[in-house]
C-alpha positions as CSV (number, residue, x, y, z in Angstrom):
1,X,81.4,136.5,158.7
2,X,84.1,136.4,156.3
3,X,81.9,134.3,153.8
4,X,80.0,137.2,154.1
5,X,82.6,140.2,153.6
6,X,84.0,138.0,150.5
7,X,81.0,137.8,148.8
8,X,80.3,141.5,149.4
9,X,83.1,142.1,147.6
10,X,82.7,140.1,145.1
11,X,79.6,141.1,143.8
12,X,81.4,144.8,144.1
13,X,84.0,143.9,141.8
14,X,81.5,142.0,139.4
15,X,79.5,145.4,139.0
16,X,82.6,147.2,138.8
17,X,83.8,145.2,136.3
18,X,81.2,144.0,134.5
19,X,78.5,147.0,134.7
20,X,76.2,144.5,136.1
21,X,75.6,142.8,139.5
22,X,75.9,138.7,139.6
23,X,72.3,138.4,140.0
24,X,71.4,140.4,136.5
25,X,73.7,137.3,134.5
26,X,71.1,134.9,135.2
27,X,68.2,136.8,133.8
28,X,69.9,138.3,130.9
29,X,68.9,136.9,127.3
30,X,70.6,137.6,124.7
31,X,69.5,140.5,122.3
32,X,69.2,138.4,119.6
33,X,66.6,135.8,121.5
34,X,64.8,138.6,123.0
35,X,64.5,140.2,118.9
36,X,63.0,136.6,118.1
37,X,60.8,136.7,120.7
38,X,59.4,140.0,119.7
39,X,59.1,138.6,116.1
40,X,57.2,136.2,117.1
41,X,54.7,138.2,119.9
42,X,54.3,140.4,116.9
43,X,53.1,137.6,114.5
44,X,51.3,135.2,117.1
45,X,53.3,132.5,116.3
46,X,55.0,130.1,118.3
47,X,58.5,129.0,118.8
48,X,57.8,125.9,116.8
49,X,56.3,127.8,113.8
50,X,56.9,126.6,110.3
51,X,57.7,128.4,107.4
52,X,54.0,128.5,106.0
53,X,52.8,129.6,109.5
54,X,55.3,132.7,109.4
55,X,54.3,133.7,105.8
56,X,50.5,133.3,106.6
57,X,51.3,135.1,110.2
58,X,53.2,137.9,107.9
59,X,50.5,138.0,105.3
60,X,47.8,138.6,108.0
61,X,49.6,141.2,109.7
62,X,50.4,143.3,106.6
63,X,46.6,142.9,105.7
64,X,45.9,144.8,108.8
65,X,48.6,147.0,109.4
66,X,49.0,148.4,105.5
67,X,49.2,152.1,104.9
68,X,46.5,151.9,102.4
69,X,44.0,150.3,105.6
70,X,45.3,152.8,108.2
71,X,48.6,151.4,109.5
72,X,52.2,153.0,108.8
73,X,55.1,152.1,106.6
74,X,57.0,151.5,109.8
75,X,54.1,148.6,110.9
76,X,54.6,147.3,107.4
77,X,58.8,147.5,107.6
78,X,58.6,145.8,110.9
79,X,56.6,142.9,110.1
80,X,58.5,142.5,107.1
81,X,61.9,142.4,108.9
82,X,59.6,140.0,111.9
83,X,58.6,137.8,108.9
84,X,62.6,137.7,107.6
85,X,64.7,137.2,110.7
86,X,62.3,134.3,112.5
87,X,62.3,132.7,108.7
88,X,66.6,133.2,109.0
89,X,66.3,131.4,112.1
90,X,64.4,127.9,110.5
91,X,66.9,125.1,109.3
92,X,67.4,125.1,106.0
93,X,66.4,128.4,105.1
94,X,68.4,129.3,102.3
């Protein structure tokens, strides 16, 4: 019963604390893997994608999404910054 009581209160204290209950730590990503993994949703590539299958991704994307074919600068402005921070994230990027 005590077991019980303690870990009542601790998992008060965490959300108290913290903002978040124990239970929400273990699912959490991190913002910056959860912006990769948007990257690459939005350009169909996987987490093991070159630098040629990012560009050609990109270059797909762009052809589709363009203002000039019916898309939005804002489709354009966020494949463009898709294409630039999973091509920040290969080694040897510079």
């Amino acid at each position: 019963m005590r077991f019980i009581l303690l870990a009542g209160l601790v998992c008060l204290g965490c959300k108290l604390f913290f903002g978040r209950w124990p239970w929400e730590f273990a699912n959490a990503r991190s913002t910056r893997q959860q912006a990769l993994s948007r990257a690459r949703k939005l350009l169909g590539v996987s987490s093991t994608a070159s630098r040629l299958e990012v560009l050609e991704a990109h270059k797909r994307l762009v052809a589709v999404v363009h203002p000039d074919r019916g898309g939005t600068n804002d489709q354009v402005h966020e494949a463009n910054a898709a294409r630039d921070l999973l091509i920040g994230e290969l080694p040897n990027s510079n």
